[in-house]
ZAGUDO-487471 format. One record per residue: residue in one letter; x negated, y negated, z negated of N, C-alpha, C in turn. Coordinates in steps of 0.02 Angstrom, whole numbers, plus 50000, padded with zeros to 5 digits. Layout:
<pts>
{r->A&nu->X&nv->Y&nw->Z&cau->X&cav->Y&caw->Z&cu->X&cv->Y&cw->Z} $
...
</pts>
This chain:
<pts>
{r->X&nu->49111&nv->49950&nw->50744&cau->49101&cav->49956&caw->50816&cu->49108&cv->50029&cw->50839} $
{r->X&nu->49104&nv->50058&nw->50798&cau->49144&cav->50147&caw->50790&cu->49187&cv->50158&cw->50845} $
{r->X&nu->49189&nv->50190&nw->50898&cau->49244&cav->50203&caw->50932&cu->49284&cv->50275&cw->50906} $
{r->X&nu->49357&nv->50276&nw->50923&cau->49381&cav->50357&caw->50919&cu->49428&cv->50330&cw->50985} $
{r->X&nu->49427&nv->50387&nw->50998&cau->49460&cav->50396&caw->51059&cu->49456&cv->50311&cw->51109} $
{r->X&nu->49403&nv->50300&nw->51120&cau->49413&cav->50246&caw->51180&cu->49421&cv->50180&cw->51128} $
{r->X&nu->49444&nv->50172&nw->51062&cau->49478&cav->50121&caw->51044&cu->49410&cv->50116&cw->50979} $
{r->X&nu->49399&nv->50024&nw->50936&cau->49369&cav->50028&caw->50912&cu->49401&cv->50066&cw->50850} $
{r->X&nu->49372&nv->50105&nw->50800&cau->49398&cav->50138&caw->50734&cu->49435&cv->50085&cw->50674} $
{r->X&nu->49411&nv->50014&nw->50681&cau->49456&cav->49988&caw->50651&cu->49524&cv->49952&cw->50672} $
{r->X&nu->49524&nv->49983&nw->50749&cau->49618&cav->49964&caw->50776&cu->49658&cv->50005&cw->50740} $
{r->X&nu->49634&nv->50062&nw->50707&cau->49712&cav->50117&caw->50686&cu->49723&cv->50067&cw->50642} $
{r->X&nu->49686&nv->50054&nw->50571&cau->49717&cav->50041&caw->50510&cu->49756&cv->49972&cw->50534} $
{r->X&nu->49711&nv->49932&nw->50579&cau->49763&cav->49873&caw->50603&cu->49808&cv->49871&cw->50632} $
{r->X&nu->49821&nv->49922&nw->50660&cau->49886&cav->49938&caw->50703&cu->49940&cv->49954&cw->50650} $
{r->X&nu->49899&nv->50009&nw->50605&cau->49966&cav->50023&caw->50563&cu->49978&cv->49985&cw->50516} $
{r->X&nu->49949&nv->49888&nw->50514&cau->49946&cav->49861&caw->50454&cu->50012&cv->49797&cw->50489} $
{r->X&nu->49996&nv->49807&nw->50549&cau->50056&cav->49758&caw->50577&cu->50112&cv->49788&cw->50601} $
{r->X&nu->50130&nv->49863&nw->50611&cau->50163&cav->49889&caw->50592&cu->50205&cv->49898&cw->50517} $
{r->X&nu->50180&nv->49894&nw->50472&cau->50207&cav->49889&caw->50410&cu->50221&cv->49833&cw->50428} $
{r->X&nu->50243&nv->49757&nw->50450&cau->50249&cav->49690&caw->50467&cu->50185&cv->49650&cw->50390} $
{r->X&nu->50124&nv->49668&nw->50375&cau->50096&cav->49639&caw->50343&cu->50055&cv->49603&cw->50396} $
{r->X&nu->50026&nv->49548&nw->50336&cau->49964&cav->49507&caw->50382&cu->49907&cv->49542&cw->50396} $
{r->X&nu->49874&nv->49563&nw->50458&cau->49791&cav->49597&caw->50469&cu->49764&cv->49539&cw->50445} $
{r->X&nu->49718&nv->49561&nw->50384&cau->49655&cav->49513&caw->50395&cu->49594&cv->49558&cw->50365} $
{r->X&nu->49543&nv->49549&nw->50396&cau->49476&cav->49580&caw->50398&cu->49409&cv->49547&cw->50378} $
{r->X&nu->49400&nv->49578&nw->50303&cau->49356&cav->49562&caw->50253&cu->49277&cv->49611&cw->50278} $
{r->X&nu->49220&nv->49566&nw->50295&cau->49169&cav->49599&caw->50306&cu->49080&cv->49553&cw->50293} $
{r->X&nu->49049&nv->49571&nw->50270&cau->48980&cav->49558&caw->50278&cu->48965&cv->49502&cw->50316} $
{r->X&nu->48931&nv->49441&nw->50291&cau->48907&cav->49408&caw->50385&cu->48893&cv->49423&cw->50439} $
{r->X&nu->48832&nv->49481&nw->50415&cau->48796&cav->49506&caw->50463&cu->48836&cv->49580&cw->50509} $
{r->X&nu->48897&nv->49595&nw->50484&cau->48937&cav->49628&caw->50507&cu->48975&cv->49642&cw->50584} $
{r->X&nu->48950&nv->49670&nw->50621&cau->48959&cav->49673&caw->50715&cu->49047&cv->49695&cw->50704} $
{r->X&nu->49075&nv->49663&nw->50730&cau->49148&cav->49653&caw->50725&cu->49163&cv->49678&cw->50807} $
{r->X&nu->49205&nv->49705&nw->50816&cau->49245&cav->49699&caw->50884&cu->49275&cv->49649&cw->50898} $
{r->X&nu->49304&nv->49640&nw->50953&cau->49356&cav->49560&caw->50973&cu->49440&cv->49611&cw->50914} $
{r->X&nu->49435&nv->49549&nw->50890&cau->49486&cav->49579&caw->50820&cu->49571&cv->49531&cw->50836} $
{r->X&nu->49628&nv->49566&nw->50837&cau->49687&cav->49527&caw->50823&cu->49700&cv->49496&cw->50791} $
{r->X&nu->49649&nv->49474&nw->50726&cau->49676&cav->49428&caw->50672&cu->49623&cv->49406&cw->50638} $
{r->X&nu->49643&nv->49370&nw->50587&cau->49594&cav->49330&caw->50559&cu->49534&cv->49362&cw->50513} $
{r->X&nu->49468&nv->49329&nw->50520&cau->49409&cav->49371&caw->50478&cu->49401&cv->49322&cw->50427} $
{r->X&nu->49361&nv->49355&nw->50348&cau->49351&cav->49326&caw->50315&cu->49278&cv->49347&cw->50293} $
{r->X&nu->49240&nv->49312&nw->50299&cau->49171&cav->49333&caw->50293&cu->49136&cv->49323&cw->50224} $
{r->X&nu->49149&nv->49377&nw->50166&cau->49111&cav->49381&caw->50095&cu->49041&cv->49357&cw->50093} $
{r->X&nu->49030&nv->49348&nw->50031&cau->48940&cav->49350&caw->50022&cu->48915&cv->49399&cw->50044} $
{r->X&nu->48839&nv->49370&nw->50057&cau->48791&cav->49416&caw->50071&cu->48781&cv->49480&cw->50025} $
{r->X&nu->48780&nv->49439&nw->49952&cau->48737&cav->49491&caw->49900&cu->48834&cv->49457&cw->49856} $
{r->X&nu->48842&nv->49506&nw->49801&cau->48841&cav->49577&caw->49811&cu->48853&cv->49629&cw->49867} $
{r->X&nu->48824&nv->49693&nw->49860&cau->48847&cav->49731&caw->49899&cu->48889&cv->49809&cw->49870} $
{r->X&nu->48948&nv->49789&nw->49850&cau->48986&cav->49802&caw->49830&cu->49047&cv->49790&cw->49849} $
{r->X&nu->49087&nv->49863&nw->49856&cau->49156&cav->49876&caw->49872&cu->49214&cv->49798&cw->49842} $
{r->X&nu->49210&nv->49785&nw->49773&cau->49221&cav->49721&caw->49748&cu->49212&cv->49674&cw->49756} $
{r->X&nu->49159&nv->49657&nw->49807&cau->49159&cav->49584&caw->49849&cu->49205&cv->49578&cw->49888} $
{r->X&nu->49215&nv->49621&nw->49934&cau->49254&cav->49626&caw->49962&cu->49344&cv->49614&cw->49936} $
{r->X&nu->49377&nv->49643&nw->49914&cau->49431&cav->49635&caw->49865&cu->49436&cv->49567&cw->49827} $
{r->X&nu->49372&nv->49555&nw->49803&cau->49374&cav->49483&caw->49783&cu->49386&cv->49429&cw->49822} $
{r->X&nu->49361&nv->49456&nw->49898&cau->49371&cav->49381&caw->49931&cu->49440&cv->49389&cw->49949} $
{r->X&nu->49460&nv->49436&nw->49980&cau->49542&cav->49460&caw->50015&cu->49585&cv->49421&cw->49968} $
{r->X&nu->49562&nv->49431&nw->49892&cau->49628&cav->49406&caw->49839&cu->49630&cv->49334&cw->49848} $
{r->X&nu->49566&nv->49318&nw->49833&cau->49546&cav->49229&caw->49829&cu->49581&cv->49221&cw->49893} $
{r->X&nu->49560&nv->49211&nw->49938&cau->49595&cav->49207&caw->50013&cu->49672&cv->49203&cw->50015} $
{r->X&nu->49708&nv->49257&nw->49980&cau->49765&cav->49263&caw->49995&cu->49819&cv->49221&cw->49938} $
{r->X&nu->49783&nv->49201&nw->49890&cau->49823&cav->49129&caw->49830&cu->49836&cv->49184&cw->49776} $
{r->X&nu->49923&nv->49173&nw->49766&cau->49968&cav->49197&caw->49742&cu->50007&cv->49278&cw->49784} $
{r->X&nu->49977&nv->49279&nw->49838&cau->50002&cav->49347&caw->49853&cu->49970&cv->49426&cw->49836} $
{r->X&nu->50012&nv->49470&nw->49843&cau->49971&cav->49529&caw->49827&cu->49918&cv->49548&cw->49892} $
{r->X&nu->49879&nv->49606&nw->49898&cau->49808&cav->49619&caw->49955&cu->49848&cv->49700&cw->49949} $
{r->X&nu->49862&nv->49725&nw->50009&cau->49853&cav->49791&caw->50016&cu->49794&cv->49803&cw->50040} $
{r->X&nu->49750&nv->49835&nw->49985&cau->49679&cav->49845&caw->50040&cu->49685&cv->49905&cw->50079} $
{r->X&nu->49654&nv->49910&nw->50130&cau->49643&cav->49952&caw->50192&cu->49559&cv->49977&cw->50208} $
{r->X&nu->49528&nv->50052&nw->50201&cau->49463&cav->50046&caw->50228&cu->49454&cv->50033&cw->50297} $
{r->X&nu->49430&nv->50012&nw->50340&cau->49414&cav->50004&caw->50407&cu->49412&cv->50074&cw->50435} $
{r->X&nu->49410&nv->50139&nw->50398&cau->49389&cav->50188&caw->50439&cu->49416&cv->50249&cw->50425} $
{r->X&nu->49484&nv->50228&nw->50413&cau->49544&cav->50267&caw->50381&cu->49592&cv->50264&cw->50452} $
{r->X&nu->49577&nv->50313&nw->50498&cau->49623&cav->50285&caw->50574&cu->49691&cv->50322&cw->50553} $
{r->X&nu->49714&nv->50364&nw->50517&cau->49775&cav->50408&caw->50520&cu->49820&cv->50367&cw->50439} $
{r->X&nu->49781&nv->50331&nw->50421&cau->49853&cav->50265&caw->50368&cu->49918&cv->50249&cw->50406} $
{r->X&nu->49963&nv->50291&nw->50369&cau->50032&cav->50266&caw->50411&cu->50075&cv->50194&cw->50382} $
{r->X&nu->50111&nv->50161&nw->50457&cau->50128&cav->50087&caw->50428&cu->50180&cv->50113&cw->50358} $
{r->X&nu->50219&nv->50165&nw->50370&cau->50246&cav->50151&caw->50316&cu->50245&cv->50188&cw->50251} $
{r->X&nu->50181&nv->50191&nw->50213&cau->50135&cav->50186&caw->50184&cu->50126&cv->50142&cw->50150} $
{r->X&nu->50085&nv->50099&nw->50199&cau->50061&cav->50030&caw->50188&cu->50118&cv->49970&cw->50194} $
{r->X&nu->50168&nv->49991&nw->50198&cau->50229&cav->49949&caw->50186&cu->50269&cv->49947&cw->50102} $
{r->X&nu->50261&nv->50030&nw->50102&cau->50298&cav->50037&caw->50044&cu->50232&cv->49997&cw->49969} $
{r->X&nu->50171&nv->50021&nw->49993&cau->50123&cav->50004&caw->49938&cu->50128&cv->49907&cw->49936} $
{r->X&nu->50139&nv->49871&nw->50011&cau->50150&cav->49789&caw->49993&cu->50224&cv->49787&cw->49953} $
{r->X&nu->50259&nv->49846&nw->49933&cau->50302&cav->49790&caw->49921&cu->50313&cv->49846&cw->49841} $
{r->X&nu->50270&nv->49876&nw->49835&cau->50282&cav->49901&caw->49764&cu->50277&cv->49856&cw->49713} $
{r->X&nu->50320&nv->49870&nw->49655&cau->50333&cav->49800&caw->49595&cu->50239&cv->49803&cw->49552} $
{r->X&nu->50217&nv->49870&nw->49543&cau->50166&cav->49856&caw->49494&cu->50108&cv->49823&cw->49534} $
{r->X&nu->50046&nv->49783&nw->49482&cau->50018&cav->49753&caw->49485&cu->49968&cv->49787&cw->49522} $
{r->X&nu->49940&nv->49837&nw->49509&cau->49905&cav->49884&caw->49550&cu->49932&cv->49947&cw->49572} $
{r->X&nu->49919&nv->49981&nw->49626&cau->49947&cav->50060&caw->49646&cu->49898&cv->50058&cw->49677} $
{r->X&nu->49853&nv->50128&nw->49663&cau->49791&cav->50166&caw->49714&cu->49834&cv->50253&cw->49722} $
{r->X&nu->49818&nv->50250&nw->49796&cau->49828&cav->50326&caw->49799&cu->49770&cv->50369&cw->49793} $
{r->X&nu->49773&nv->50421&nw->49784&cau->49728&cav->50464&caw->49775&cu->49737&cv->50544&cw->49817} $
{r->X&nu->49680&nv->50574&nw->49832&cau->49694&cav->50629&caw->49876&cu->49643&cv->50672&cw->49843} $
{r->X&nu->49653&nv->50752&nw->49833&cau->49601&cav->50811&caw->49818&cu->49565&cv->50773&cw->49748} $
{r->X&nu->49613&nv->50735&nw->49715&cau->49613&cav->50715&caw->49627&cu->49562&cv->50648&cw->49635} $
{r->X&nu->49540&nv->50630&nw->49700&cau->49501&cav->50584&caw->49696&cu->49541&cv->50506&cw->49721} $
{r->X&nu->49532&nv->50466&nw->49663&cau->49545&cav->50393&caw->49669&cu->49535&cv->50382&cw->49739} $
{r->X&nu->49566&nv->50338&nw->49768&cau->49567&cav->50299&caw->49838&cu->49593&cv->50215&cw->49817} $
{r->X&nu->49521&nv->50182&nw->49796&cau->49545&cav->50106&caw->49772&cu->49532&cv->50080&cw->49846} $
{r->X&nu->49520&nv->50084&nw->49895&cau->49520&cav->50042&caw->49942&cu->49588&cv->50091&cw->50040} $
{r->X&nu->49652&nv->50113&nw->49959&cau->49694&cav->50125&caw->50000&cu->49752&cv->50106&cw->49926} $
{r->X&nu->49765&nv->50025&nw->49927&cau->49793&cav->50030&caw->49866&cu->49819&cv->49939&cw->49863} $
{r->X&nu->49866&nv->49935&nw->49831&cau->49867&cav->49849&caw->49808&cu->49861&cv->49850&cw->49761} $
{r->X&nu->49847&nv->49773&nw->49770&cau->49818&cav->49726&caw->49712&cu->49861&cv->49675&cw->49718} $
{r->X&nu->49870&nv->49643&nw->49664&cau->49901&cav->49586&caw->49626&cu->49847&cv->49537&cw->49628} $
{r->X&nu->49872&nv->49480&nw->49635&cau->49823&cav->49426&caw->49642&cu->49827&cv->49422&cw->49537} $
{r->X&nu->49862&nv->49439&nw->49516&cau->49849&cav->49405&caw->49425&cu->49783&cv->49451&cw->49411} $
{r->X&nu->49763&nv->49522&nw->49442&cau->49713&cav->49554&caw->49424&cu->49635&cv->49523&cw->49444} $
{r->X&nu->49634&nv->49474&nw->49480&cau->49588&cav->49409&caw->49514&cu->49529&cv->49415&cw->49464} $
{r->X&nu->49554&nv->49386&nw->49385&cau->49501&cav->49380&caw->49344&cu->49479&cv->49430&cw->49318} $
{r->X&nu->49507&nv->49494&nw->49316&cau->49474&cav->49547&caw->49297&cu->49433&cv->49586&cw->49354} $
{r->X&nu->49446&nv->49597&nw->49418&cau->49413&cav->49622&caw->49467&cu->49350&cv->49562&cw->49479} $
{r->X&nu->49335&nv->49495&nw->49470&cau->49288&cav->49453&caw->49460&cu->49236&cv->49467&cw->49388} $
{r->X&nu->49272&nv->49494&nw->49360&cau->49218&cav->49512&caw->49270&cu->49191&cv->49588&cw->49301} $
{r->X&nu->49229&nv->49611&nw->49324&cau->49203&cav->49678&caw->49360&cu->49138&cv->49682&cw->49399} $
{r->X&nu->49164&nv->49648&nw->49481&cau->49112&cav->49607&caw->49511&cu->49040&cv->49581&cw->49464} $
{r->X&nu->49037&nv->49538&nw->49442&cau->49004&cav->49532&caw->49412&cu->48962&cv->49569&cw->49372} $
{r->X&nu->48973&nv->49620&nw->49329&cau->48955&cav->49681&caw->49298&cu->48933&cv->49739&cw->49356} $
{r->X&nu->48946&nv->49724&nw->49397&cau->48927&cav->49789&caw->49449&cu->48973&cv->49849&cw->49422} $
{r->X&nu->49027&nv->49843&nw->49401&cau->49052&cav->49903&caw->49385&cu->49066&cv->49926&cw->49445} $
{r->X&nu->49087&nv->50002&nw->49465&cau->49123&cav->50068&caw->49499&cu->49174&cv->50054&cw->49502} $
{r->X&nu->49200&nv->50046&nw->49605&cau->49268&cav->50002&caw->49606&cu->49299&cv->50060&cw->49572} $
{r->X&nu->49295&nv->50141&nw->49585&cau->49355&cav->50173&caw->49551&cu->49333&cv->50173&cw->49465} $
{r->X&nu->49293&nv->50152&nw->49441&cau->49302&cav->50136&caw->49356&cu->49354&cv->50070&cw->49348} $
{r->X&nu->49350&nv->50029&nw->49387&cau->49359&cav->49949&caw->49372&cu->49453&cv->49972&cw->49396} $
{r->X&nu->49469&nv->50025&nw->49446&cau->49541&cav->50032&caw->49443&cu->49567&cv->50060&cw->49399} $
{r->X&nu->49522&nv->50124&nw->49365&cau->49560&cav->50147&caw->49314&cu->49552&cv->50136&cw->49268} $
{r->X&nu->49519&nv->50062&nw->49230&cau->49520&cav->50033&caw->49175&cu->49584&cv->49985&cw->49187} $
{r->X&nu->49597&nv->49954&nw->49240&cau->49662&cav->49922&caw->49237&cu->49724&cv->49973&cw->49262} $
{r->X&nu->49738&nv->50016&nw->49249&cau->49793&cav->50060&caw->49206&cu->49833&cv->50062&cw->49284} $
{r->X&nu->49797&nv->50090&nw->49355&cau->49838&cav->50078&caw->49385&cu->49869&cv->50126&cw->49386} $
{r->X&nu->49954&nv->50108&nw->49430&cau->49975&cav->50173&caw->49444&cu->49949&cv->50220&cw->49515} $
{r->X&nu->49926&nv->50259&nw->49515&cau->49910&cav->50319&caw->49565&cu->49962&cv->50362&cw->49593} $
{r->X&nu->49960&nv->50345&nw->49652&cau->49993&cav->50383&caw->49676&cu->49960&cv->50470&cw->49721} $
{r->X&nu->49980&nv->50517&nw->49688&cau->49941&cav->50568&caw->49704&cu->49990&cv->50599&cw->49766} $
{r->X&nu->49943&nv->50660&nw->49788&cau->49969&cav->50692&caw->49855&cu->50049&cv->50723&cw->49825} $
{r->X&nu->50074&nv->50738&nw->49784&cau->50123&cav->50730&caw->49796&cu->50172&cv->50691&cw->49809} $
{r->X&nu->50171&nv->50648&nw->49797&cau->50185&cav->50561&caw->49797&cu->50191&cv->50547&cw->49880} $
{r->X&nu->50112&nv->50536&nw->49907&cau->50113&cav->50528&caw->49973&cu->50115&cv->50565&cw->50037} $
{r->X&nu->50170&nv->50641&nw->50003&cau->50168&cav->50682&caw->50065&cu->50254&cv->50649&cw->50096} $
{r->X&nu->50280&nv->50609&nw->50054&cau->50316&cav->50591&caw->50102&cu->50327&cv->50542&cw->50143} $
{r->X&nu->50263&nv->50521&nw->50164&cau->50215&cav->50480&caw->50206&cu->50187&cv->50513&cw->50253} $
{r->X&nu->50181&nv->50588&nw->50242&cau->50141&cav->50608&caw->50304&cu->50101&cv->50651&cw->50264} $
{r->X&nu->50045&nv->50692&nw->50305&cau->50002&cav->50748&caw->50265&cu->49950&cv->50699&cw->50230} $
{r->X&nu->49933&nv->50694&nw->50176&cau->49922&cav->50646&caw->50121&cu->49849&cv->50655&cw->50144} $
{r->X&nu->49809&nv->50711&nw->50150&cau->49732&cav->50736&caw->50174&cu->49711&cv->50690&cw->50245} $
{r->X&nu->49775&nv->50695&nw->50293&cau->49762&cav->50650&caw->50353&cu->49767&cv->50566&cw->50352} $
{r->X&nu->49828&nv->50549&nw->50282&cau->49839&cav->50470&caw->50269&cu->49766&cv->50442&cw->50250} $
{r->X&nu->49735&nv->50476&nw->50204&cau->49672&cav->50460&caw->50173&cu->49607&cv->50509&cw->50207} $
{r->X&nu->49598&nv->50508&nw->50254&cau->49554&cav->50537&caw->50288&cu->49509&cv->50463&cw->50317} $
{r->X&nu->49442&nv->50491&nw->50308&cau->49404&cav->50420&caw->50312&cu->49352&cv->50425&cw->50361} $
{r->X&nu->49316&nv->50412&nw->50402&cau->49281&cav->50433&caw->50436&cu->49209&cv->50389&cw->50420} $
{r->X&nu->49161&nv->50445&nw->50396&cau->49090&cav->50413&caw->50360&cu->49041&cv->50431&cw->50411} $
{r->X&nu->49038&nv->50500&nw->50430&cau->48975&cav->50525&caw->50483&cu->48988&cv->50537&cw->50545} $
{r->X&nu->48940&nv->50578&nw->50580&cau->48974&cav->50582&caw->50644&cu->49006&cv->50640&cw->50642} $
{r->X&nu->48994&nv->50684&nw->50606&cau->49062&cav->50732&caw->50604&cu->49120&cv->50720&cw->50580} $
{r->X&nu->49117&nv->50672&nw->50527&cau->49190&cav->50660&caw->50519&cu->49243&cv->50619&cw->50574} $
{r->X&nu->49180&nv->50597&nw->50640&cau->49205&cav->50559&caw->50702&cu->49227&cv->50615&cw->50740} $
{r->X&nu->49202&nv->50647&nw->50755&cau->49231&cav->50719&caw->50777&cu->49289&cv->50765&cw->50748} $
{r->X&nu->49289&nv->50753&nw->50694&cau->49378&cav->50794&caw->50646&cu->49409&cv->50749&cw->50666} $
{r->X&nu->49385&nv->50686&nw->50664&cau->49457&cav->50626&caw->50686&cu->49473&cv->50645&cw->50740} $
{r->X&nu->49441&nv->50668&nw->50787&cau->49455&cav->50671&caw->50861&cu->49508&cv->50728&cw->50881} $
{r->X&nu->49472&nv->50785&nw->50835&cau->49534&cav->50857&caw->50830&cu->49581&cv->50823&cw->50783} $
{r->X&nu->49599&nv->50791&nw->50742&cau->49653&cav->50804&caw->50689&cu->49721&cv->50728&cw->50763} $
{r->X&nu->49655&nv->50690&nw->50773&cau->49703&cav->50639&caw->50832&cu->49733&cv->50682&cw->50879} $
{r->X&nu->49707&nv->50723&nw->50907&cau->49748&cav->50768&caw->50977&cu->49781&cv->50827&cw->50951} $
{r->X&nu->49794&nv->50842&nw->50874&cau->49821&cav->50886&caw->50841&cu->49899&cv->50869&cw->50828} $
{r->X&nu->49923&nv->50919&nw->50868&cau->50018&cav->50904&caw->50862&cu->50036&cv->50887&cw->50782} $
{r->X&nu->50089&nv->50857&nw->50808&cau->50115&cav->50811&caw->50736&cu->50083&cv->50748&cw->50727} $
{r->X&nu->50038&nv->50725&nw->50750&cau->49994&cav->50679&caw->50745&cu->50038&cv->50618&cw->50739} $
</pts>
């Protein structure tokens, strides 16, 4: 329910997810205050509360297809980005920015289903549970030709990081 600039914070990543021409769909909590959303919701368990519930349901949900996951609060993800990562051949790709994993800017393979479920289960660390399945990473060199790789994966957690979104949004080149 986050606003940036006038708009709720999870229209960027959806904007730039139907831009890439993928399906929006939006994995969240029950108890989760949603905006009026363009596409379809899928509402996880209560308990766990874990990054991997999430992912788990998106895959189950989606059959046989791959999940580009998206954080909700990543407004500067460009569509094509998130175009090139739906249609990459390997089973997993996470990008990563300043050497740090980014598993919830990354696809997944629906065959990885039963291992992200043994995960789940174990409570493992979504970024342990990616880099035990051997993904490929794509680092800032990789995704600067996507755009400034610091702004693709820029996430907004506090209220200052609502405020850098606001300068880096009205910042030329944007």
């Amino acid at each position: 329910m986050v606003e940036l600039a006038g708009r709720p914070l999870i229209s960027y990543p959806l904007a730039a997810i139907e831009e890439a021409g993928l399906e929006p769909v939006v994995v969240a909590k029950p108890d989760t205050e949603l905006p009026a959303l363009p596409c379809r919701t899928i509402r996880e368990p209560d308990v766990p509360q874990h990054p991997l519930c999430g992912l788990v349901a998106a895959l189950r949900d989606a059959g046989e297809r791959p999940v580009v996951a998206v954080a909700c609060d990543m407004p500067f993800v460009s569509a094509d980005l998130l175009a090139w990562l739906g249609s990459a051949p390997e089973p997993l790709v996470a990008t990563a920015c300043r050497g740090e994993l980014q598993p919830l800017l990354a696809r997944y393979d629906s065959a990885l289903l039963p291992e992200l479920e043994t995960a789940l289960e174990r409570s493992e660390p979504l970024r342990r549970t990616v880099e035990s399945l051997r993904a490929r990473v794509i680092d800032e060199s990789e995704l600067a030709r996507f755009g400034d790789p610091q702004r693709l994966c820029f996430n907004v957690n506090t209220a200052s990081d609502l405020r850098r979104a606001e300068g880096l949004r009205e910042a030329p080149g944007r």
